[in-house]
C-alpha positions in Angstrom: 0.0 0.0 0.0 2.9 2.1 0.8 4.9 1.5 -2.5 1.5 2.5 -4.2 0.9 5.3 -2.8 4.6 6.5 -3.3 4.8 5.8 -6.4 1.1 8.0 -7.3 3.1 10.5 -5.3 6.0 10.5 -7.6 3.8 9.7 -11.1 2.0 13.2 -10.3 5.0 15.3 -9.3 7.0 14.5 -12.6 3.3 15.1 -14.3 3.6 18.9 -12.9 7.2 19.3 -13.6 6.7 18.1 -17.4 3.9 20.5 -17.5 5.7 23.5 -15.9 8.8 23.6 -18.0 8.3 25.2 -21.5 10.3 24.7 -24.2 11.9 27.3 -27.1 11.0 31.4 -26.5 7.1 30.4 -25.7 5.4 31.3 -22.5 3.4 30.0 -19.6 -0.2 32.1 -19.7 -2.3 31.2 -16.1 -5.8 32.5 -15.8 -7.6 34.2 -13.2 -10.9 32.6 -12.1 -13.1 35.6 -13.5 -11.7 34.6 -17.0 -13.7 32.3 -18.4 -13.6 33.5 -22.3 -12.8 31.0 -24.8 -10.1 32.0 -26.3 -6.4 30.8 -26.4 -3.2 33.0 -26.2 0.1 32.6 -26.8 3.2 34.8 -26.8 6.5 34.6 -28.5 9.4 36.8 -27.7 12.3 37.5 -29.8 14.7 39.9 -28.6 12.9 43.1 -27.7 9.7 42.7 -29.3 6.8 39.8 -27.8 4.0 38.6 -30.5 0.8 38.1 -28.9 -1.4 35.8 -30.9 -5.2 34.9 -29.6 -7.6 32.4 -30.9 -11.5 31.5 -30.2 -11.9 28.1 -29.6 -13.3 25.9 -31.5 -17.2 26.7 -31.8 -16.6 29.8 -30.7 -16.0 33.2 -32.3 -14.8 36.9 -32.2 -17.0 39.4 -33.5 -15.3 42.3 -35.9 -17.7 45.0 -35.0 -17.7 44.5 -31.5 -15.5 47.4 -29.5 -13.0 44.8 -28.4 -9.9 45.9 -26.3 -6.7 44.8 -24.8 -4.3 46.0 -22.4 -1.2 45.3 -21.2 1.2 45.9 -17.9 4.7 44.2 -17.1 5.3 42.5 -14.2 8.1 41.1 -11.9 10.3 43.2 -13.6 9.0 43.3 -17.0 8.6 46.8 -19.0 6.0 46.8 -21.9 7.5 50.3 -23.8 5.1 50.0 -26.4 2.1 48.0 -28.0 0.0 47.4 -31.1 -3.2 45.6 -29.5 -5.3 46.2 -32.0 -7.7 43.7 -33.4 -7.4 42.9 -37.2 -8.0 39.7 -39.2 -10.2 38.4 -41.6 -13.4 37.7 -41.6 -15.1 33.8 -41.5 -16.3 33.0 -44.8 -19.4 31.7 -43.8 -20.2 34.3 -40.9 -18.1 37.3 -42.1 -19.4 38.7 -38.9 -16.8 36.7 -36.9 -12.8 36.8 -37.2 -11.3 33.6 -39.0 -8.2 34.4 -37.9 -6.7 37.4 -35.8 -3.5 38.7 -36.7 -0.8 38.8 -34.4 -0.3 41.5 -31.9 2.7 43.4 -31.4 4.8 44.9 -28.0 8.2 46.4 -27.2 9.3 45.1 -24.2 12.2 45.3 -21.6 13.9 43.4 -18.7 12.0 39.9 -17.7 8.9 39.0 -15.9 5.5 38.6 -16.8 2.5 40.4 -18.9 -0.7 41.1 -17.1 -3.4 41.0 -19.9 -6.7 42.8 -19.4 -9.7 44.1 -21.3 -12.9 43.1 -23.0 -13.9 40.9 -25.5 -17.2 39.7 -27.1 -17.3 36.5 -28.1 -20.2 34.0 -29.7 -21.2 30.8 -29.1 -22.1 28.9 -32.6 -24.1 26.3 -31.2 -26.1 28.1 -28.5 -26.5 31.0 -31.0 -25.6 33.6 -28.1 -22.6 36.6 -28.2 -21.3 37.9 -24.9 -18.8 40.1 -23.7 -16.2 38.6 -21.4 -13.4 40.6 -19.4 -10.1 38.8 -20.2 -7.4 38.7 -17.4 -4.6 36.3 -17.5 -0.9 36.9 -16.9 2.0 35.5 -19.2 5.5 34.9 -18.1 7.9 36.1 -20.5 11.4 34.6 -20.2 
């Protein structure tokens, strides 16, 4: 019983540290428990400059008209200098109300740390037929 439950012990720590590391220039993004929009981020850095890159979920959509917005704030020792978080993409050919695909998103950044992310976005959900906004909050560590 012992050697089980040891070895559970040790199958589910080397399951968190595989998860935690992160490989290449990519980053870690954690959200808070307010955020509950479906859409995924990811951020690249390369040098000075981080590329921010979103996308809905499957089944879900961002509308183009919609007044979306993004912020961003460095953390732990991170400076954001500058930023481009403007939404732009095209449209969905079969509901050109909805982005297919949202360009990436630009910032000049300085020093190490973390991004905190904020702002609104609306968001639809194909199959329940319903568009909502969301407040988007997560924080991504930038190494």
């Amino acid at each position: 019983m012992k050697q089980f439950l040891f070895l559970n012990v040790l199958a589910c720590l080397i399951m968190i540290s595989c998860s935690e590391s992160s490989s290449g220039n990519s980053a870690n993004t954690e959200k808070s428990d307010k955020d509950k929009i479906p859409v995924a981020t990811q951020a690249m850095r390369d040098g000075g400059t981080v590329t921010l890159s979103l996308q809905a979920e499957s089944g879900f959509g961002i509308q183009i008209d919609a007044p979306n917005q993004l912020s961003a704030e460095g953390l732990f020792g991170l400076k954001v200098m500058s930023s481009d978080l403007k939404f732009k993409g095209k449209p969905r050919s079969d509901k050109p109300e909805y982005y297919s695909h949202i360009e990436p998103m630009t910032m000049q950044v300085d020093g190490k740390g973390s991004i905190q992310l904020t702002g609104k976005l609306f968001y639809c959900d194909y199959s329940k037929n319903i568009c909502l906004p969301g407040k988007i909050n997560r924080t991504i560590a930038i190494q």
